[in-house]
PDB file with SEQRES, HELIX, SHEET and CRYST1 records, atoms N, CA, C and O in Angstrom:
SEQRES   1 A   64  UNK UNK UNK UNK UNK UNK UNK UNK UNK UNK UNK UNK UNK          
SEQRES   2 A   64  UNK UNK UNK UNK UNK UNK UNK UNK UNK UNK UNK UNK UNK          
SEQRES   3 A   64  UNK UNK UNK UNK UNK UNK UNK UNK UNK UNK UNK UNK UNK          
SEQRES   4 A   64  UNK UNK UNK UNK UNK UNK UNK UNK UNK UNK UNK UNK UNK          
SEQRES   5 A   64  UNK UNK UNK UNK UNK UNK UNK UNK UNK UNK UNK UNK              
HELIX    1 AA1 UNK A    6  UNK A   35  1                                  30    
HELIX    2 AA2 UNK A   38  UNK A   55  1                                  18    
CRYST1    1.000    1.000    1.000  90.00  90.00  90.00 P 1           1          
ATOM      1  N   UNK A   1     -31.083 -14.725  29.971  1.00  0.00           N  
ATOM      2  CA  UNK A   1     -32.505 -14.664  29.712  1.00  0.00           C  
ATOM      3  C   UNK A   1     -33.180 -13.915  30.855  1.00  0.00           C  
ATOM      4  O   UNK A   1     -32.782 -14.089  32.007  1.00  0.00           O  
ATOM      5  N   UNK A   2     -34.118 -13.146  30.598  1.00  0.00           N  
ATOM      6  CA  UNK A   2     -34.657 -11.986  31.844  1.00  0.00           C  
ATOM      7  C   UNK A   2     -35.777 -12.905  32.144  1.00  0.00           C  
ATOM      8  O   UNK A   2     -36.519 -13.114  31.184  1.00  0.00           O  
ATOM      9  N   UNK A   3     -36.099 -13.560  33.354  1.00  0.00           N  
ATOM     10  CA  UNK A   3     -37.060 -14.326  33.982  1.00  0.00           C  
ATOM     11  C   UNK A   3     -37.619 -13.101  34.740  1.00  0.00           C  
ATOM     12  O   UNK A   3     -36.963 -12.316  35.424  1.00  0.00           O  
ATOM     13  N   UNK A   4     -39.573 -13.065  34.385  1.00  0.00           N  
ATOM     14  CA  UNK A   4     -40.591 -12.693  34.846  1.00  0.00           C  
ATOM     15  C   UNK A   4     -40.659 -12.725  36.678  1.00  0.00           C  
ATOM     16  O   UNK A   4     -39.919 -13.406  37.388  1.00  0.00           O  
ATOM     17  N   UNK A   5     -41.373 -12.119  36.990  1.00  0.00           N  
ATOM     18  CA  UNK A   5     -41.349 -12.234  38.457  1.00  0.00           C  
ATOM     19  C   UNK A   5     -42.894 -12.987  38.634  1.00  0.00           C  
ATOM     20  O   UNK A   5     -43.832 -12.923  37.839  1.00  0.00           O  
ATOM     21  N   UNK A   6     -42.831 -13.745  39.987  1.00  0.00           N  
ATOM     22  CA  UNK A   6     -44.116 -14.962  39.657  1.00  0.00           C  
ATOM     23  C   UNK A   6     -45.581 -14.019  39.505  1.00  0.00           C  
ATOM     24  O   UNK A   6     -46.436 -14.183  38.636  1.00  0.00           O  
ATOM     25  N   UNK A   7     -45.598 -13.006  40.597  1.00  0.00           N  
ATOM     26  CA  UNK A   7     -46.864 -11.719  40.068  1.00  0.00           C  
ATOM     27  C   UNK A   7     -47.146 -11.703  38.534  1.00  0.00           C  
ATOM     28  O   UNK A   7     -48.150 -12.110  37.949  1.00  0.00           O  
ATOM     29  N   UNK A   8     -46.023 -11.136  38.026  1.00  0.00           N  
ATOM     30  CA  UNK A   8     -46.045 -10.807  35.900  1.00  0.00           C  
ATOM     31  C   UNK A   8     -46.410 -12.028  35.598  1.00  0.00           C  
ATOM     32  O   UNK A   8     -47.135 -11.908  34.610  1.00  0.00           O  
ATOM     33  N   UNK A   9     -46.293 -13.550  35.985  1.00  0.00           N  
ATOM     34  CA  UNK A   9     -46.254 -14.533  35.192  1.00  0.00           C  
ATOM     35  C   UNK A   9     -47.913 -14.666  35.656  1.00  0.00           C  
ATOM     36  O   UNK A   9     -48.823 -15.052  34.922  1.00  0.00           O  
ATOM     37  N   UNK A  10     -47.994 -14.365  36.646  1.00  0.00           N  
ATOM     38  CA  UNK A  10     -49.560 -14.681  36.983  1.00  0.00           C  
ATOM     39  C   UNK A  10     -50.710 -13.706  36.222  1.00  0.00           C  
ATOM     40  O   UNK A  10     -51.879 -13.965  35.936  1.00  0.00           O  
ATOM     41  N   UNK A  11     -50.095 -12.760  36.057  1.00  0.00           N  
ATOM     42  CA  UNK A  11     -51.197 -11.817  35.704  1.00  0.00           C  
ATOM     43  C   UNK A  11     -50.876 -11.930  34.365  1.00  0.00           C  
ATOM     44  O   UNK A  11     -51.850 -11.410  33.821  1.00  0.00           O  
ATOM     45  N   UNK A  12     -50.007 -12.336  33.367  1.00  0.00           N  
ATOM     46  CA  UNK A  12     -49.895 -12.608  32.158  1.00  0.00           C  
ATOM     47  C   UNK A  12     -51.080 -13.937  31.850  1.00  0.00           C  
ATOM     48  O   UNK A  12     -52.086 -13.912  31.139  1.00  0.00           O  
ATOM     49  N   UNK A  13     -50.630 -14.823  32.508  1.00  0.00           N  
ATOM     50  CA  UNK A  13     -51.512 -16.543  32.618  1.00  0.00           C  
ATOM     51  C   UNK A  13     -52.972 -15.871  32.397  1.00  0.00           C  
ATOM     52  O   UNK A  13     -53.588 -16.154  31.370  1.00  0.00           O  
ATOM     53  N   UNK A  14     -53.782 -14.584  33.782  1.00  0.00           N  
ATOM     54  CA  UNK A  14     -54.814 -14.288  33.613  1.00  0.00           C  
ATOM     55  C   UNK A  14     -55.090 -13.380  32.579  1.00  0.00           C  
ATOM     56  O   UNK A  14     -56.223 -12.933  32.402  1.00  0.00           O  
ATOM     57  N   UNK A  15     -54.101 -13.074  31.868  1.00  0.00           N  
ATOM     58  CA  UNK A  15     -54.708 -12.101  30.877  1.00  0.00           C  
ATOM     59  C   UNK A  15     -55.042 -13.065  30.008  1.00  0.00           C  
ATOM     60  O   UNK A  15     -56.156 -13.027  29.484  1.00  0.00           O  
ATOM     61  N   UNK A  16     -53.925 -14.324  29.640  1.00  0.00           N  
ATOM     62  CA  UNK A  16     -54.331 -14.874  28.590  1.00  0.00           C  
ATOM     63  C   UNK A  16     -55.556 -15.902  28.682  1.00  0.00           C  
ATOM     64  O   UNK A  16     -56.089 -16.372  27.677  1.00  0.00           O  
ATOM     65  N   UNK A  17     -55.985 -16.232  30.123  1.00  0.00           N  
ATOM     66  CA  UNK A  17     -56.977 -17.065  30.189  1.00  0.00           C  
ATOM     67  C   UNK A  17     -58.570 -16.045  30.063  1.00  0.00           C  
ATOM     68  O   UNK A  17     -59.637 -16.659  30.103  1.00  0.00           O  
ATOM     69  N   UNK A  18     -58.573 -14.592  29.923  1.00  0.00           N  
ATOM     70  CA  UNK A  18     -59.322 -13.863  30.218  1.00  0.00           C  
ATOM     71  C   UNK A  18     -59.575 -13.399  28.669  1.00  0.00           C  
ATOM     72  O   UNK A  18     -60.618 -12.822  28.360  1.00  0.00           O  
ATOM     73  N   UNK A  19     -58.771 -13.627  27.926  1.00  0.00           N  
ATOM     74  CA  UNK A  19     -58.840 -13.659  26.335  1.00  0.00           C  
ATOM     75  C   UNK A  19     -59.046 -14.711  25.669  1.00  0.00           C  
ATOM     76  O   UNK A  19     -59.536 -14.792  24.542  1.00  0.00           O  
ATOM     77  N   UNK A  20     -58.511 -15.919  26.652  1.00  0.00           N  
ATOM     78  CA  UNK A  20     -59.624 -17.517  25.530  1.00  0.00           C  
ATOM     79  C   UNK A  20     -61.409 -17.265  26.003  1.00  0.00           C  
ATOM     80  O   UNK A  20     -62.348 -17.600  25.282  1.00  0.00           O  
ATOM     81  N   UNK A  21     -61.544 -16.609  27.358  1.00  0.00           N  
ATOM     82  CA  UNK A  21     -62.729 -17.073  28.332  1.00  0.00           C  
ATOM     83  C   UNK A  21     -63.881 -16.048  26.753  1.00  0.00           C  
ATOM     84  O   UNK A  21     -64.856 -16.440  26.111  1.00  0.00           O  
ATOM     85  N   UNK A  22     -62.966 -14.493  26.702  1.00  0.00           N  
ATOM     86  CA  UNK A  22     -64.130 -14.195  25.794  1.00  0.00           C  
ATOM     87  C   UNK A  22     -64.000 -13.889  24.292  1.00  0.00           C  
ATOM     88  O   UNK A  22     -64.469 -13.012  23.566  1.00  0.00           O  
ATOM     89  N   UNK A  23     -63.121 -15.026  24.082  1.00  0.00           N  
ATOM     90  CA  UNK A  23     -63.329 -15.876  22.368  1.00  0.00           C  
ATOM     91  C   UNK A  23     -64.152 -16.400  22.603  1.00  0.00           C  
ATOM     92  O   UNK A  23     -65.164 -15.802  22.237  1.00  0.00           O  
ATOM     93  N   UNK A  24     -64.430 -17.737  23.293  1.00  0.00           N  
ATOM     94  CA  UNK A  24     -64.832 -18.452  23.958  1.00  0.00           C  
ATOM     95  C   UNK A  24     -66.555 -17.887  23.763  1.00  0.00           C  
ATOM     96  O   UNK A  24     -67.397 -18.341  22.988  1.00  0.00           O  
ATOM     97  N   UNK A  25     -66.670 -16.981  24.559  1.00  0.00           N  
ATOM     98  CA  UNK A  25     -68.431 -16.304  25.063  1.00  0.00           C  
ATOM     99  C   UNK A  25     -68.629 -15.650  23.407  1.00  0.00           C  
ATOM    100  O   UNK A  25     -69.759 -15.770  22.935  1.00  0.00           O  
ATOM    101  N   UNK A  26     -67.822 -15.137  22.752  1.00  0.00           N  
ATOM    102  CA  UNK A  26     -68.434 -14.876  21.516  1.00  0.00           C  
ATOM    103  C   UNK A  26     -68.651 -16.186  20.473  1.00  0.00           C  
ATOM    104  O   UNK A  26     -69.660 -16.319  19.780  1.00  0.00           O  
ATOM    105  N   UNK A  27     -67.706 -16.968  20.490  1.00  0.00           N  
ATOM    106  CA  UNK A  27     -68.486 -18.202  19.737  1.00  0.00           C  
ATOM    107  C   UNK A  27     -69.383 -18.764  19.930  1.00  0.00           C  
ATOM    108  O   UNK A  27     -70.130 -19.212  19.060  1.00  0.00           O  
ATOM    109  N   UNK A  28     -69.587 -18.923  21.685  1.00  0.00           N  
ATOM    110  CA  UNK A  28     -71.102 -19.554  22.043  1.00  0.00           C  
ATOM    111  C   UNK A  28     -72.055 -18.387  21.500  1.00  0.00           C  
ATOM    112  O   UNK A  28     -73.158 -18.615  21.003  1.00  0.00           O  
ATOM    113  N   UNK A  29     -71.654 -17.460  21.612  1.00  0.00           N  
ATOM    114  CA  UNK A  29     -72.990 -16.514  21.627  1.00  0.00           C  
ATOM    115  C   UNK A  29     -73.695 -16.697  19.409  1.00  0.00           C  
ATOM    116  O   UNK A  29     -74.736 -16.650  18.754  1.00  0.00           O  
ATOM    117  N   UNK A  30     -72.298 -16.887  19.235  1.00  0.00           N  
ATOM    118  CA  UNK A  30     -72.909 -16.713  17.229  1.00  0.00           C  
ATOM    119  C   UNK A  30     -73.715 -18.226  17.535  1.00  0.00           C  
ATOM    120  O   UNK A  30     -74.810 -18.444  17.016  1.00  0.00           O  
ATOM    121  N   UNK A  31     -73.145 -19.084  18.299  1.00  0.00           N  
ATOM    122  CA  UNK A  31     -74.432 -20.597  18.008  1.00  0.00           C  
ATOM    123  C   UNK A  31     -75.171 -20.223  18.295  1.00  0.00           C  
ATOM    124  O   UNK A  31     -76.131 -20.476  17.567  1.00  0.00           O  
ATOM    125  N   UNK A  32     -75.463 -19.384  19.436  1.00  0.00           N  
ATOM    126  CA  UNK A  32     -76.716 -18.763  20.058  1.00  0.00           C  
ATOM    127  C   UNK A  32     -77.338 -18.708  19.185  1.00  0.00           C  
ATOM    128  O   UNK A  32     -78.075 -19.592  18.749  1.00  0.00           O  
ATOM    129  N   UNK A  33     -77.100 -17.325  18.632  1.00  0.00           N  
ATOM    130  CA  UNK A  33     -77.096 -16.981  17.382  1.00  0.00           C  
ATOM    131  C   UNK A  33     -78.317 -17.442  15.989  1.00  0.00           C  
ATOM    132  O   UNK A  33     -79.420 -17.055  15.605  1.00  0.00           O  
ATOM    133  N   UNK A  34     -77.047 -18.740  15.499  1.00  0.00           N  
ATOM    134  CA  UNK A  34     -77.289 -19.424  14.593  1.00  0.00           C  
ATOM    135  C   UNK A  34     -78.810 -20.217  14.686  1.00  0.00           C  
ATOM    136  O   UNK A  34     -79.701 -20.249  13.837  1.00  0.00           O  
ATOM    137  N   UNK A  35     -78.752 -20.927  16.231  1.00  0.00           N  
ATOM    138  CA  UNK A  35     -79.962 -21.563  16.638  1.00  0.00           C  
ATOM    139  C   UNK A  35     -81.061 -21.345  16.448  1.00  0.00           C  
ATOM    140  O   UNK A  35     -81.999 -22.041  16.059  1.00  0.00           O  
ATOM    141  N   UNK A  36     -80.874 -19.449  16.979  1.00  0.00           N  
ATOM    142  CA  UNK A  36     -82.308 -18.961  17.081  1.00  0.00           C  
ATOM    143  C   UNK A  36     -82.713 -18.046  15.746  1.00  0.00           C  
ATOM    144  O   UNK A  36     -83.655 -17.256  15.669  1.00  0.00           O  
ATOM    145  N   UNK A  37     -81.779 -18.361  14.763  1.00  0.00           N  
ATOM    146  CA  UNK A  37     -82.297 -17.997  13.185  1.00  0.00           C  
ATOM    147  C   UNK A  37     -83.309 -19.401  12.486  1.00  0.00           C  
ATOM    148  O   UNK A  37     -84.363 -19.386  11.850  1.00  0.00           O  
ATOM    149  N   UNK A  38     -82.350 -20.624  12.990  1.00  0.00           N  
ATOM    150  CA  UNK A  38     -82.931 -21.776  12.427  1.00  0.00           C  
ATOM    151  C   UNK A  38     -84.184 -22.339  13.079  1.00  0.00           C  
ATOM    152  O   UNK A  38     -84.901 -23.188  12.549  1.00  0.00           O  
ATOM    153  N   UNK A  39     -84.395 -21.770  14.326  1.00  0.00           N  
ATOM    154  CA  UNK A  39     -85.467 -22.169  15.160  1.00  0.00           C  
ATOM    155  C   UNK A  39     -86.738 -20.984  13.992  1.00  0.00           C  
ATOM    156  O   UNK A  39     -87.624 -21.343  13.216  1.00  0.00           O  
ATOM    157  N   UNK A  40     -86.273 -19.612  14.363  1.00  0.00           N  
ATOM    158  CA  UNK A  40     -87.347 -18.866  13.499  1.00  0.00           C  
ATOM    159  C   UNK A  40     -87.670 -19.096  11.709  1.00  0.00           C  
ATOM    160  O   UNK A  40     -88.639 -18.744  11.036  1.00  0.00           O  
ATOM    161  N   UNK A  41     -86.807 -19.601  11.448  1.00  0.00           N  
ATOM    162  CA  UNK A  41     -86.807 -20.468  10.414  1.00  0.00           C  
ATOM    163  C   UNK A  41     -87.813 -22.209  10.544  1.00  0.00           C  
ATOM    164  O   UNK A  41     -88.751 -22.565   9.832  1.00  0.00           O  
ATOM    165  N   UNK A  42     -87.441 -22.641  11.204  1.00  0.00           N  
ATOM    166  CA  UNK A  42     -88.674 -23.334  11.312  1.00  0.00           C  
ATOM    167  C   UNK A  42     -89.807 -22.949  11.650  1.00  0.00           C  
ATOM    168  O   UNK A  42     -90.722 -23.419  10.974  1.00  0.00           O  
ATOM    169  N   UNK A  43     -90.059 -22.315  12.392  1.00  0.00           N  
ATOM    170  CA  UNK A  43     -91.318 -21.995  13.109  1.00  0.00           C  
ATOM    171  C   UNK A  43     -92.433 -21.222  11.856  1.00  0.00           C  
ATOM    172  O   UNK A  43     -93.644 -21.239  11.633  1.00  0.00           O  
ATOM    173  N   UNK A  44     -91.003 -20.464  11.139  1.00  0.00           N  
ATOM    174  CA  UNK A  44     -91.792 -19.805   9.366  1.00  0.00           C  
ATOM    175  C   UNK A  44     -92.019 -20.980   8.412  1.00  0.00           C  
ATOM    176  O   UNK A  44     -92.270 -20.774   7.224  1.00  0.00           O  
ATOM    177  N   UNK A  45     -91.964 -21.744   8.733  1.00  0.00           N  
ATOM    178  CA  UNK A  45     -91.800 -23.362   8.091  1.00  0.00           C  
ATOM    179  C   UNK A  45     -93.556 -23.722   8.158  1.00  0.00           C  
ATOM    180  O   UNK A  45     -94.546 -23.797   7.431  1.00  0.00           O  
ATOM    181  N   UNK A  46     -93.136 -23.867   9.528  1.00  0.00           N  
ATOM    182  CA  UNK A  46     -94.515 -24.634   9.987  1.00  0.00           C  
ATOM    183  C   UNK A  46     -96.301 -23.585   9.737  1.00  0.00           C  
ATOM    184  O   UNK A  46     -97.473 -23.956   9.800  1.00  0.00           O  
ATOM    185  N   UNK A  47     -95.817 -22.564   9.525  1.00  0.00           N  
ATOM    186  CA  UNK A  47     -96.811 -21.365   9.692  1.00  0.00           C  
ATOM    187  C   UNK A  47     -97.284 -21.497   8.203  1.00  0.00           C  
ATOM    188  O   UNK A  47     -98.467 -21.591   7.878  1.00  0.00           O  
ATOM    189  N   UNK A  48     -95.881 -21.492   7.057  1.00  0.00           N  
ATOM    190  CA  UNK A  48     -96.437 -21.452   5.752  1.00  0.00           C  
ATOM    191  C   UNK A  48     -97.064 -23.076   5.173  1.00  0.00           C  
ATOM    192  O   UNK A  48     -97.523 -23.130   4.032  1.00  0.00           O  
ATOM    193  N   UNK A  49     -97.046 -23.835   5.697  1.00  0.00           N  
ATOM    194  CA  UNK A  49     -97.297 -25.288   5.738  1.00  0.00           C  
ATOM    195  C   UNK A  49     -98.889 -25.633   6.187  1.00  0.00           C  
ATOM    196  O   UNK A  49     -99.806 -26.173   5.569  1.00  0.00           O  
ATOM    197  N   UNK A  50     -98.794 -25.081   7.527  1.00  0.00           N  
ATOM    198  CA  UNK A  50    -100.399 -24.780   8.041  1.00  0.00           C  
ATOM    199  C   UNK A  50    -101.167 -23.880   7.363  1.00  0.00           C  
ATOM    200  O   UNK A  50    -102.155 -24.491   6.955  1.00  0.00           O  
ATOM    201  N   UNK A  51    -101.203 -22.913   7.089  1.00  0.00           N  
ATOM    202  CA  UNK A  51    -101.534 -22.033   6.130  1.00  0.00           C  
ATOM    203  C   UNK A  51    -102.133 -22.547   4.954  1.00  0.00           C  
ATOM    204  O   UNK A  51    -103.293 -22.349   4.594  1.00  0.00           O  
ATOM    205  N   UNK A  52    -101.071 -23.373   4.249  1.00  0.00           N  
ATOM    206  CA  UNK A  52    -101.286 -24.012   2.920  1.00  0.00           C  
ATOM    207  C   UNK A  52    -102.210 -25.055   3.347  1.00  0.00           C  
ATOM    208  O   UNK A  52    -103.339 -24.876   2.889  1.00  0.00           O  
ATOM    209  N   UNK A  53    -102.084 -26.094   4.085  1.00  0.00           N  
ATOM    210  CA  UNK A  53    -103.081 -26.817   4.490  1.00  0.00           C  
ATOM    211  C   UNK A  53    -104.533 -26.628   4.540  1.00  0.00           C  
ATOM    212  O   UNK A  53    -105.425 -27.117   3.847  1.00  0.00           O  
ATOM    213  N   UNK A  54    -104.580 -25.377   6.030  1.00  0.00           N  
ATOM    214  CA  UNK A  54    -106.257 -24.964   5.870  1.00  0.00           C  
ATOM    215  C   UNK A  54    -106.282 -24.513   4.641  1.00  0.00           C  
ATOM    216  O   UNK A  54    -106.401 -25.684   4.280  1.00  0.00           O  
ATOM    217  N   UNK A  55    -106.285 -23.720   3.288  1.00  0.00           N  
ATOM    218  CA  UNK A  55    -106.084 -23.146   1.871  1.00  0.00           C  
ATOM    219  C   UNK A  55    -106.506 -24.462   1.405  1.00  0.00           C  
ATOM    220  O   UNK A  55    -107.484 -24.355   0.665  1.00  0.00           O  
ATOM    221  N   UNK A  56    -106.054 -25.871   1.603  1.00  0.00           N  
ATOM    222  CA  UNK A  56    -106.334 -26.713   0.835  1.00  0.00           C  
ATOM    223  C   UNK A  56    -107.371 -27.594   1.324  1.00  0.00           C  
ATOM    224  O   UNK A  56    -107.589 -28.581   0.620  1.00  0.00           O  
ATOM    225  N   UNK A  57    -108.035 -27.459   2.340  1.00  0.00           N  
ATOM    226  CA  UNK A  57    -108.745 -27.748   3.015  1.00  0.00           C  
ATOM    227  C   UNK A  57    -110.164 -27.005   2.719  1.00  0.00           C  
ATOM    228  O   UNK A  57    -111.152 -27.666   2.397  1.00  0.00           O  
ATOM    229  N   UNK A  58    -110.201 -25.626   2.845  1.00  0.00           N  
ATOM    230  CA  UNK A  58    -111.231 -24.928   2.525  1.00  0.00           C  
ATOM    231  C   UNK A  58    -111.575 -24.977   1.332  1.00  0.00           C  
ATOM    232  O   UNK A  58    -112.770 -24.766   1.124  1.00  0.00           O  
ATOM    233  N   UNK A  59    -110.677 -25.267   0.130  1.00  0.00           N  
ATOM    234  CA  UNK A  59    -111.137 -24.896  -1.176  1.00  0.00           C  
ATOM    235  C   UNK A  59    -111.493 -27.030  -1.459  1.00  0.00           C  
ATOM    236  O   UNK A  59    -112.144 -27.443  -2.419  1.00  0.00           O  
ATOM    237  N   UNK A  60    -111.049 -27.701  -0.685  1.00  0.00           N  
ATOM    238  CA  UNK A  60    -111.588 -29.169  -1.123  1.00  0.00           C  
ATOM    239  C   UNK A  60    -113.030 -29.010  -0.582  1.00  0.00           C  
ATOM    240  O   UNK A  60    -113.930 -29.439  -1.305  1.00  0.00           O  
ATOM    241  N   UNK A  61    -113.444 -28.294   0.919  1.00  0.00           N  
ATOM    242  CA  UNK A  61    -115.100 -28.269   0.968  1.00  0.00           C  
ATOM    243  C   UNK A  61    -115.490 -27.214   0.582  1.00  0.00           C  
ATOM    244  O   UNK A  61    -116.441 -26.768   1.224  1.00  0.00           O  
ATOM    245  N   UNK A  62    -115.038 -26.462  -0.441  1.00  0.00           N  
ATOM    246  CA  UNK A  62    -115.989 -25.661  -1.149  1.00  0.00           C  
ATOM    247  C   UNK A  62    -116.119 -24.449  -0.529  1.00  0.00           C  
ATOM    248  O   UNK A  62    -117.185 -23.852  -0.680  1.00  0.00           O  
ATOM    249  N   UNK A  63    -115.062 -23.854   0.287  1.00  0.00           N  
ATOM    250  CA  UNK A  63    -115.483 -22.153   0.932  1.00  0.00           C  
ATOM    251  C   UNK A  63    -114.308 -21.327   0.417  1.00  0.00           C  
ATOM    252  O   UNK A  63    -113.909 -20.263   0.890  1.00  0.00           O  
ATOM    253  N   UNK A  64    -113.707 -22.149  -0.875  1.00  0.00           N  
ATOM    254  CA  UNK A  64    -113.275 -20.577  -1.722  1.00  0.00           C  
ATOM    255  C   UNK A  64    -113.286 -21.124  -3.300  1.00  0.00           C  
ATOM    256  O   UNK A  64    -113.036 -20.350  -4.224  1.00  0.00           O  
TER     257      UNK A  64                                                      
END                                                                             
């Protein structure tokens, strides 16, 4: 069996820890991601909600 020299085994270890590190930074980054769709998603939530409110507000005292 051809055994690695401890250098190759080290710089193999860091390649492969340097390939979980940026799987790793791209999955955090899609939650990132995901968060800040569902955050702007609420926030379009709350806008069409308020909206509808004053709308129902103005037309119960009579200014449309």
């Amino acid at each position: 069996m051809c055994r690695l020299s401890e250098q190759r085994e080290r710089d193999l270890i860091a390649g492969v820890c340097l390939l979980l590190a940026l799987h790793l930074l791209k999955r955090s980054i899609a939650t990132i991601g995901e968060l800040v769709q569902a955050a702007a998603a609420l926030a379009a939530i709350g806008l069409a909600a308020g909206t509808a409110l004053l709308l129902i507000a103005a037309a119960l005292a009579g200014g449309f």
